[in-house]
MIPAVO-542285 format. One record per residue (C-alpha): residue in one letter; z, y, x; residue number from 1. Coordinates in nm, 4 decimals. Layout:
N
<pt res="A" pz="Z" py="Y" px="X" n="NUM"/>
...
REM end
This chain:
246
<pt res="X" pz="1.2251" py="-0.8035" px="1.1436" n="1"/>
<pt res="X" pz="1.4810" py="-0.9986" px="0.9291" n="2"/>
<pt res="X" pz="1.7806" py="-0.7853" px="1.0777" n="3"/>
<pt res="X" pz="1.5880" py="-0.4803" px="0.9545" n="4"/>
<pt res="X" pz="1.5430" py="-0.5776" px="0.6442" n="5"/>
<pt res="X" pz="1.9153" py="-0.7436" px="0.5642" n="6"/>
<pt res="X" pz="2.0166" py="-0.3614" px="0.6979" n="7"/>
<pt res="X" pz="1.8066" py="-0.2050" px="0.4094" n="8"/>
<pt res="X" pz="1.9032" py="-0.4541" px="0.1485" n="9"/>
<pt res="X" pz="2.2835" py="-0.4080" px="0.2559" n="10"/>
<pt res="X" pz="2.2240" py="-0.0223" px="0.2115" n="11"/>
<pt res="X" pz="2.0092" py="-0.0547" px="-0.1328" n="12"/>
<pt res="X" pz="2.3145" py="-0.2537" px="-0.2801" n="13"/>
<pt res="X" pz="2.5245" py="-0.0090" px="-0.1530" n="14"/>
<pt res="X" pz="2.3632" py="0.3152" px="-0.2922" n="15"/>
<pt res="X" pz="2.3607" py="0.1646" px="-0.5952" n="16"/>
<pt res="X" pz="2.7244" py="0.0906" px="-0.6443" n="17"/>
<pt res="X" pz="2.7703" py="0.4726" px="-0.5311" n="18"/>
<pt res="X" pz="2.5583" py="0.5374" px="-0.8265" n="19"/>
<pt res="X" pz="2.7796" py="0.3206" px="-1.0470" n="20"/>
<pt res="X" pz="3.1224" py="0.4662" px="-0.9691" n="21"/>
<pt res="X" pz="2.9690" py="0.7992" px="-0.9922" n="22"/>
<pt res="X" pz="2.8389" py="0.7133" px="-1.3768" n="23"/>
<pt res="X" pz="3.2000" py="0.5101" px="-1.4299" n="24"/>
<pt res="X" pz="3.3888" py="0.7756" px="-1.3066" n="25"/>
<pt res="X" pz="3.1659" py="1.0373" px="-1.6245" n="26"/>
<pt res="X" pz="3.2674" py="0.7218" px="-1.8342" n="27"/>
<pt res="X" pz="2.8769" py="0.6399" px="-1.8472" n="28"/>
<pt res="X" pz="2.9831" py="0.2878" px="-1.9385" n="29"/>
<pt res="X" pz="2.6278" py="0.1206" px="-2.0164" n="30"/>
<pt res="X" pz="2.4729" py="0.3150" px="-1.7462" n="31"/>
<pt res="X" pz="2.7158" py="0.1874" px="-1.4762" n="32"/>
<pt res="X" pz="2.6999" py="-0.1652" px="-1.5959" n="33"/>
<pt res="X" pz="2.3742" py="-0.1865" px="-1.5583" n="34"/>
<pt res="X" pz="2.3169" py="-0.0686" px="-1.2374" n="35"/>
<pt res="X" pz="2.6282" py="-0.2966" px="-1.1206" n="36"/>
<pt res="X" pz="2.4456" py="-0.5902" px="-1.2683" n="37"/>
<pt res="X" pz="2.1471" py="-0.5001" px="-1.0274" n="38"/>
<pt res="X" pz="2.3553" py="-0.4666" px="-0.7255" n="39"/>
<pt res="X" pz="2.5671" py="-0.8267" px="-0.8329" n="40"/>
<pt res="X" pz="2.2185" py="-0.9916" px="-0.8331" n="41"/>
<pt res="X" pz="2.0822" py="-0.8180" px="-0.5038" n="42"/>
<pt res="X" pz="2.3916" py="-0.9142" px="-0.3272" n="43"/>
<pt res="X" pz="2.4387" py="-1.2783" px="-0.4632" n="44"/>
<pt res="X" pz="1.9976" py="-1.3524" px="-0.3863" n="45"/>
<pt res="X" pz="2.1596" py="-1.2411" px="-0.0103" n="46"/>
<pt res="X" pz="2.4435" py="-1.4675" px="-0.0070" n="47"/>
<pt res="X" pz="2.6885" py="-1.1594" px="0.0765" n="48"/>
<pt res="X" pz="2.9944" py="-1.2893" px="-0.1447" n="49"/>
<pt res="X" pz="3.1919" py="-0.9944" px="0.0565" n="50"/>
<pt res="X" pz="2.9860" py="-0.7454" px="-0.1530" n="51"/>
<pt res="X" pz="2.9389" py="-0.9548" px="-0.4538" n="52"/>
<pt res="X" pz="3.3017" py="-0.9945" px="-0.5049" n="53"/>
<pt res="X" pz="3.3550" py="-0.6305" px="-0.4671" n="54"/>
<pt res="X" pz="3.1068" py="-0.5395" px="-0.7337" n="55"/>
<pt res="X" pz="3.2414" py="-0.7505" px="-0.9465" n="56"/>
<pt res="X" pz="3.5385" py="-0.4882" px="-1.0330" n="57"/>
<pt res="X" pz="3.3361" py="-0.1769" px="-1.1091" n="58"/>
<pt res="X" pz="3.1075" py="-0.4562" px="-1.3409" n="59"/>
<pt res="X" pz="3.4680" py="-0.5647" px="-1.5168" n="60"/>
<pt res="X" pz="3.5596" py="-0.2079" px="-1.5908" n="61"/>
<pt res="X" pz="3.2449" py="-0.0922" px="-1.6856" n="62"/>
<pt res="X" pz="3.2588" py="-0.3341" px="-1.9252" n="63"/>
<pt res="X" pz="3.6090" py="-0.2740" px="-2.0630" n="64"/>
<pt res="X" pz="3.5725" py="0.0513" px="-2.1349" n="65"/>
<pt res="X" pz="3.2304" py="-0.0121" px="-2.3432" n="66"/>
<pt res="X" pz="3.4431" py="-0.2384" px="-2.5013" n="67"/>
<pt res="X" pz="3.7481" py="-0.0122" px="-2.5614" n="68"/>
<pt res="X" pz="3.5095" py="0.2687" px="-2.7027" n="69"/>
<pt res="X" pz="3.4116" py="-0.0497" px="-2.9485" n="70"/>
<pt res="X" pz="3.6853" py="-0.1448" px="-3.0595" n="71"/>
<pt res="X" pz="3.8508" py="0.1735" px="-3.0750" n="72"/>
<pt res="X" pz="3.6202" py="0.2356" px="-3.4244" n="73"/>
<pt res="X" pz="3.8736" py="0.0107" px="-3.5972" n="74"/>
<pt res="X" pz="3.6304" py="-0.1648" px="-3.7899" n="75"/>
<pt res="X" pz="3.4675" py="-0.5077" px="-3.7420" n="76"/>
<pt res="X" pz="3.0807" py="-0.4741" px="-3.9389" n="77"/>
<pt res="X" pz="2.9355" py="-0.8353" px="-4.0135" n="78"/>
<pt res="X" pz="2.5705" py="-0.8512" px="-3.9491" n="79"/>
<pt res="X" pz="2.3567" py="-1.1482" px="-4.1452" n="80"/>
<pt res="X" pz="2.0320" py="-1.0258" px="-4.2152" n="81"/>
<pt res="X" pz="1.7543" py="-0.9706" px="-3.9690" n="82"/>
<pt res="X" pz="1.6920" py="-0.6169" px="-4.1372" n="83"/>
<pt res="X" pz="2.0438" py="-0.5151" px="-4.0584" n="84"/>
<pt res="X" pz="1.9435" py="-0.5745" px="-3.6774" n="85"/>
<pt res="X" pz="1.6474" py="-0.3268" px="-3.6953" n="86"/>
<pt res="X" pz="1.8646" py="-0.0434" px="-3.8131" n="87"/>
<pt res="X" pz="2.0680" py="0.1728" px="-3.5349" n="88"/>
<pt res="X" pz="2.4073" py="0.1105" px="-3.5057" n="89"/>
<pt res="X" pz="2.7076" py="0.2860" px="-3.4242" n="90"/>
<pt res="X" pz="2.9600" py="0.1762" px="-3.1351" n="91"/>
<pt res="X" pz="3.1468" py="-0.0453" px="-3.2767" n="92"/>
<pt res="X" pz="3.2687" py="-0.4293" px="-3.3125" n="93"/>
<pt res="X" pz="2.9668" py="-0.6434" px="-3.4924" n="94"/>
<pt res="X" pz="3.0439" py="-1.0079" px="-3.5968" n="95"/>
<pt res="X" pz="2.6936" py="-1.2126" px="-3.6515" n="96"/>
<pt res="X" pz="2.7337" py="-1.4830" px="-3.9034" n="97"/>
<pt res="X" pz="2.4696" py="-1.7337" px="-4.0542" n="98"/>
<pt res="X" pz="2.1646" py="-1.7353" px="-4.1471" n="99"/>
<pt res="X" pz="2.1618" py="-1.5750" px="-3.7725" n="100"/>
<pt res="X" pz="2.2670" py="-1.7618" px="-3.4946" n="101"/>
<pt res="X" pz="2.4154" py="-1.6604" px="-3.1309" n="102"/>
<pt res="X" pz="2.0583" py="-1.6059" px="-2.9819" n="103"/>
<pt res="X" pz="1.9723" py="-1.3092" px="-3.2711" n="104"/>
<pt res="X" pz="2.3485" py="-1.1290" px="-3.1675" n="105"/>
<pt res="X" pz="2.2417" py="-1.1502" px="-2.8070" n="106"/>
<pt res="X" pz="1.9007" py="-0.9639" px="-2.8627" n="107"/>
<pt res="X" pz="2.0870" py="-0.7270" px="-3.0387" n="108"/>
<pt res="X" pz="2.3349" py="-0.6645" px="-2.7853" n="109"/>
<pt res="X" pz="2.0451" py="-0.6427" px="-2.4836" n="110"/>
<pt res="X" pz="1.8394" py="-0.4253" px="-2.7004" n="111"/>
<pt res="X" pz="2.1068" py="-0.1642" px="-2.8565" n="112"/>
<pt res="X" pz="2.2838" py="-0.1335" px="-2.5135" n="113"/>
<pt res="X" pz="1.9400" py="-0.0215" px="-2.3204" n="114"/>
<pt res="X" pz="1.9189" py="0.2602" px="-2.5697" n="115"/>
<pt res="X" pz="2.2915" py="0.3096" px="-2.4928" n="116"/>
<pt res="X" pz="2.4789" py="0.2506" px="-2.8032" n="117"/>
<pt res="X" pz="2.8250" py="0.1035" px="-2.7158" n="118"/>
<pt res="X" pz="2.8480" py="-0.2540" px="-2.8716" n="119"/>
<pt res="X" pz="3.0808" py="-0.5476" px="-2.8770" n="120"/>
<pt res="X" pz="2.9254" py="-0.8405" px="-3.0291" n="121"/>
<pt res="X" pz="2.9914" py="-1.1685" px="-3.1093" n="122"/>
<pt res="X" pz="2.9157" py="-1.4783" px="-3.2941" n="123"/>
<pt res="X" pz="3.0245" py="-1.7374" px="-3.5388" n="124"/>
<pt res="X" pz="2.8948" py="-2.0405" px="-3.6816" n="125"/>
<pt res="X" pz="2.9610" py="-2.2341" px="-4.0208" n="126"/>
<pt res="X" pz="3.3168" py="-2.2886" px="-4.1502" n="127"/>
<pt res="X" pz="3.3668" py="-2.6453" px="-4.0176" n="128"/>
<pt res="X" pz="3.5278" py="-2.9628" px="-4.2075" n="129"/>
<pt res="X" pz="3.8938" py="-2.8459" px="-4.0534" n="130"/>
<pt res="X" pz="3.8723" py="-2.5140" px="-4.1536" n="131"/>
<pt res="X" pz="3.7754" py="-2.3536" px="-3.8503" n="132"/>
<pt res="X" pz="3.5432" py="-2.1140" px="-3.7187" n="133"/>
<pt res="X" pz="3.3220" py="-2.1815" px="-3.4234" n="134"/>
<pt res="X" pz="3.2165" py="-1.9073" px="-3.2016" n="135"/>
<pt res="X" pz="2.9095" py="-1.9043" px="-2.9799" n="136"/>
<pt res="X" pz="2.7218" py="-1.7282" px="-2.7544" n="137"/>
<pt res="X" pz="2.3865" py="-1.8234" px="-2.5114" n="138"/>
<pt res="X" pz="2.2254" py="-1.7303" px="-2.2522" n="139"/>
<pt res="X" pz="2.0823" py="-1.9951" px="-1.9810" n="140"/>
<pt res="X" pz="2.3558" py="-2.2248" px="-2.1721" n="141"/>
<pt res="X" pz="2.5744" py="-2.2517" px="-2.4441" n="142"/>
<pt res="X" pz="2.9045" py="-2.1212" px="-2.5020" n="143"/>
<pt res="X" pz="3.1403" py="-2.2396" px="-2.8089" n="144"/>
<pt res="X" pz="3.4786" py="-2.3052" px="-2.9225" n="145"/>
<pt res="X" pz="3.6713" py="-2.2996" px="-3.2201" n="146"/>
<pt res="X" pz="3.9611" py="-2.1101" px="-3.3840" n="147"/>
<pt res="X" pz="4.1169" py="-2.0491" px="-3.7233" n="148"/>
<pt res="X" pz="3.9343" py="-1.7754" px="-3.9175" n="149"/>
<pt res="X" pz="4.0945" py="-1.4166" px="-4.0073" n="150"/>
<pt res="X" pz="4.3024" py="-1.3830" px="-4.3476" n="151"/>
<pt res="X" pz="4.1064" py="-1.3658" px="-4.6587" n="152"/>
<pt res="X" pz="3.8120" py="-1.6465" px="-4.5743" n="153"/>
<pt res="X" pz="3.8064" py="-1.9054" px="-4.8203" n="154"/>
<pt res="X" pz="3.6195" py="-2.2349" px="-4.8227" n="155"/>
<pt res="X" pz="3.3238" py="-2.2187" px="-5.0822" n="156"/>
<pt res="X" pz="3.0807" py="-2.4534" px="-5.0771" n="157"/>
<pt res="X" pz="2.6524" py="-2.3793" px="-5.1792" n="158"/>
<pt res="X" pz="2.6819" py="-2.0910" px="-4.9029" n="159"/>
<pt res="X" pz="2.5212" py="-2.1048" px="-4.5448" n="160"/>
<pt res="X" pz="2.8776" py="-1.9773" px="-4.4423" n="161"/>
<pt res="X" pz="3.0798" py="-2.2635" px="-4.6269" n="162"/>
<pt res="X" pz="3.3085" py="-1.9734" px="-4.6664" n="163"/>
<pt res="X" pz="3.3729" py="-1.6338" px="-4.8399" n="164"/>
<pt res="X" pz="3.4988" py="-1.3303" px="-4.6721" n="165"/>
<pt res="X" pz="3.7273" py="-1.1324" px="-4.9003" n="166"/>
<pt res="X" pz="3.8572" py="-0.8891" px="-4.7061" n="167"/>
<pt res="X" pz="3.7778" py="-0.6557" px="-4.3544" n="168"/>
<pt res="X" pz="3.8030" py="-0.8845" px="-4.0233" n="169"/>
<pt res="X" pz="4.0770" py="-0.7230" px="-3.7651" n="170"/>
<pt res="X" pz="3.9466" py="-0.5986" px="-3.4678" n="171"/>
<pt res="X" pz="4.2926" py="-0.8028" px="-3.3946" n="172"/>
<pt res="X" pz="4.1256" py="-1.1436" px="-3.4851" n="173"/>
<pt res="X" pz="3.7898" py="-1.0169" px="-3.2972" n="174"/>
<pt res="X" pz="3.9526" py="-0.9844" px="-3.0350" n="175"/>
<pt res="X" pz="4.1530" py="-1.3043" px="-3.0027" n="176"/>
<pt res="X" pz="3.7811" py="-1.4693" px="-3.0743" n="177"/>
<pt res="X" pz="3.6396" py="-1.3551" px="-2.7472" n="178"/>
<pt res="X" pz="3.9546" py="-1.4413" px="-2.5667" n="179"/>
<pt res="X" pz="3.8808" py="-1.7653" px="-2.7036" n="180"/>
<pt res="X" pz="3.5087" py="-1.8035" px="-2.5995" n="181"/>
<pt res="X" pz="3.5489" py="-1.6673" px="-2.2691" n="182"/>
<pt res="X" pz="3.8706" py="-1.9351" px="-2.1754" n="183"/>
<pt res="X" pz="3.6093" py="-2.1832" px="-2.2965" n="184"/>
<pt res="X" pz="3.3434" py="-2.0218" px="-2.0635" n="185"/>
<pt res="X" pz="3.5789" py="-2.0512" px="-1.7901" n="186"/>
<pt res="X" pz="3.7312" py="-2.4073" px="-1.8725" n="187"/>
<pt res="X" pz="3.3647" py="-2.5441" px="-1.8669" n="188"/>
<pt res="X" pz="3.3048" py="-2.4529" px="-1.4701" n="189"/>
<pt res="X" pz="3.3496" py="-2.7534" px="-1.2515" n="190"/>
<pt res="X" pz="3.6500" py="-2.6584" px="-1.0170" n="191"/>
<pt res="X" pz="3.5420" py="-2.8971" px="-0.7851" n="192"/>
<pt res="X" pz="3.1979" py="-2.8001" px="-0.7072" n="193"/>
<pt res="X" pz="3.1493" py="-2.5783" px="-0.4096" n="194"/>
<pt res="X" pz="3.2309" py="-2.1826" px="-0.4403" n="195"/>
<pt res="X" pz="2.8694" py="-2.0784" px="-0.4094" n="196"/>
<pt res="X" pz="2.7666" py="-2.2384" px="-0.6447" n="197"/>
<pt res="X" pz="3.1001" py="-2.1621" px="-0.9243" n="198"/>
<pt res="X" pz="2.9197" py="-1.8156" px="-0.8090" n="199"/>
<pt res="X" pz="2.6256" py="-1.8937" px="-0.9975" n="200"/>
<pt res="X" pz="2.7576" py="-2.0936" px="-1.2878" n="201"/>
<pt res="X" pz="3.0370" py="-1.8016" px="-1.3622" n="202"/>
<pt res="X" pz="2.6904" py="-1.5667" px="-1.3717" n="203"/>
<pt res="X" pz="2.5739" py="-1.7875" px="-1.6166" n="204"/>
<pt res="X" pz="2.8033" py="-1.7669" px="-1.8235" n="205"/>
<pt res="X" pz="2.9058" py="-1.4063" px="-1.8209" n="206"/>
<pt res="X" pz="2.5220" py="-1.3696" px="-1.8781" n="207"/>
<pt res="X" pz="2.5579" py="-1.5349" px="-2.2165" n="208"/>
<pt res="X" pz="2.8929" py="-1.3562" px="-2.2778" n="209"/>
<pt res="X" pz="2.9848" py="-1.0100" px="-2.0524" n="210"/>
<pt res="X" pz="3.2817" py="-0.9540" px="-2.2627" n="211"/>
<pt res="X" pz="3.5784" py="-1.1429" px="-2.0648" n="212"/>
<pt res="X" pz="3.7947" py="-1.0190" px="-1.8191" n="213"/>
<pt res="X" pz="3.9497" py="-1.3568" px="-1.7067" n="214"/>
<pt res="X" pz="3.5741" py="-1.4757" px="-1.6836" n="215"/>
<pt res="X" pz="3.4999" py="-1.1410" px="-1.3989" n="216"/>
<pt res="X" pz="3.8126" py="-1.2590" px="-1.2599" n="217"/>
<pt res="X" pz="3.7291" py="-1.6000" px="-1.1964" n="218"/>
<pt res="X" pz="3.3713" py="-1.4390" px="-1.0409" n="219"/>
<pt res="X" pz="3.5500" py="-1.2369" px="-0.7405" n="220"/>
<pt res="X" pz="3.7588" py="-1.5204" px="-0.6679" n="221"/>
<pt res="X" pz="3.4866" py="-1.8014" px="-0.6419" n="222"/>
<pt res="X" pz="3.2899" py="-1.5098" px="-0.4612" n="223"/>
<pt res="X" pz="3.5941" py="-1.4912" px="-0.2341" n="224"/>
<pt res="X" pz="3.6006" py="-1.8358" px="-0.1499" n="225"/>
<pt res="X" pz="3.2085" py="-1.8456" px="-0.0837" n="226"/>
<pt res="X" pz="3.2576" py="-1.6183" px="0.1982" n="227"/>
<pt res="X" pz="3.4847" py="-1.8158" px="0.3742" n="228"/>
<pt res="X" pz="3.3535" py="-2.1614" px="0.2778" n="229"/>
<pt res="X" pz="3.0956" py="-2.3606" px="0.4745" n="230"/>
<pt res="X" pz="2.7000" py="-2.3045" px="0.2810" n="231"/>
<pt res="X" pz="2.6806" py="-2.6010" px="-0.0159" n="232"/>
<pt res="X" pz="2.4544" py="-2.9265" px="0.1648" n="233"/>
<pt res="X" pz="2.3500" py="-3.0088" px="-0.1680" n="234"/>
<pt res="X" pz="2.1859" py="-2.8801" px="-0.4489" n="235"/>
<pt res="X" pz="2.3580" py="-2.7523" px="-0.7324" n="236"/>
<pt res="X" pz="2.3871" py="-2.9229" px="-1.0945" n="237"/>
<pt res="X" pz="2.2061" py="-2.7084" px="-1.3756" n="238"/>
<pt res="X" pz="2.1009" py="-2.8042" px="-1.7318" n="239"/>
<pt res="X" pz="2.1057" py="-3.2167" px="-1.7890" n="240"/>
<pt res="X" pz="2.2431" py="-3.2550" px="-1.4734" n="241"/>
<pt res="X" pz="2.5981" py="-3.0579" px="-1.5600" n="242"/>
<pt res="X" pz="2.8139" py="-3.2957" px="-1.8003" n="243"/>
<pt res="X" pz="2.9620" py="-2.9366" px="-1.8789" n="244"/>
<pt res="X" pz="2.6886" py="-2.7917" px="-2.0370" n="245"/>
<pt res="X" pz="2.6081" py="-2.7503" px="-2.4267" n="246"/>
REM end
């Protein structure tokens, strides 16, 4: 009884999105993001871009207001030992920097924000040659890009960092960093390839990085177009296959 059973799947997805705007409208933040995820990936497994694209909003503000309560602290705390990732945090802004790497500041974000502590996390990599900070993140695929570092880093060489921080990070600069990753996140989606399957590669990449608006943005559209586009005839490129990929 496939008609049945699209009926109850239509209905699941949309109980839980009443559940989310219930918890977003409390300012549950974590707790309405989370059960908007669940709904995004019920809706895109059915192919119904109508509802996916709708879910995406409630997702984006969910979102920004986890990230608003973040950044709101003022204060950017840099994270660089593994014991420093074993000790609760507060909400708050959290820059990982070597030894860890982009893969340790995403288990920290997963596991801190299912025990409901309000984080905004990101990552950066080695001073490079030029000067610059790279800025990562990972999921199913990479994420990077590169911008100049806050005032008050130094070159220094004999450091994992090739750098010294002298002074507190902005959540100014912070925040220009993720603006940074996430235009690189969108930049690396092949505008060509057919809107179901942007669908899944925009997923992707707000999987390895949920902290973009632009990057939601470009998810309802491509979920937009899917609905009104014919089904792909091909299969779509992943991993080796996707000259865009890390």
């Amino acid at each position: 009884m496939p008609d049945l059973q699209d009926a109850q799947g239509v209905n699941r997805i949309d109980e839980i999105m009443e559940q989310a705007s219930q918890l977003l409208g409390q300012t549950k933040a974590i707790d309405a993001e989370f059960l908007s995820l669940r709904a995004l990936d019920l809706a895109v497994r059915a192919s119904d871009w109508d509802r996916a694209a709708r879910i995406v909003m409630p997702l984006q503000e969910s979102r920004r207001l986890r990230r608003q309560n973040a950044t709101d602290t003022g204060t950017v705390r840099l994270v660089d030992t593994q014991a420093q990732t074993r000790i609760k945090p507060e909400t708050g802004c959290y820059l990982f920097q070597p030894p860890l790497i982009a893969a340790d500041a995403r288990a920290y974000r997963e596991s801190w924000l299912r025990r409901g502590v309000q984080l905004f996390v990101l990552t950066r990599e080695p001073m490079t040659r030029d000067g610059l900070w790279p800025v990562s993140a990972v999921g199913a695929l990479s994420i990077r890009t590169k911008l100049a570092p806050p005032a008050g880093v130094k070159a220094k060489e004999g450091c994992v960092t090739h750098d010294e921080i002298t002074q507190a990070i902005p959540v100014s600069w912070f925040q220009q960093a993720a603006e940074a990753l996430g235009d690189a996140a969108i930049a690396s989606v092949d505008a060509s390839e057919p809107a179901a399957h942007r669908v899944l590669d925009l997923i992707e990449r707000l999987d390895a990085f949920p902290e973009h608006e632009k990057l939601h943005q470009a998810l309802e559209r491509a979920c937009q177009e899917a609905l009104v586009e014919p089904a792909p005839k091909f299969e779509r490129r992943r991993g080796h296959d996707d000259p865009y990929s890390f």
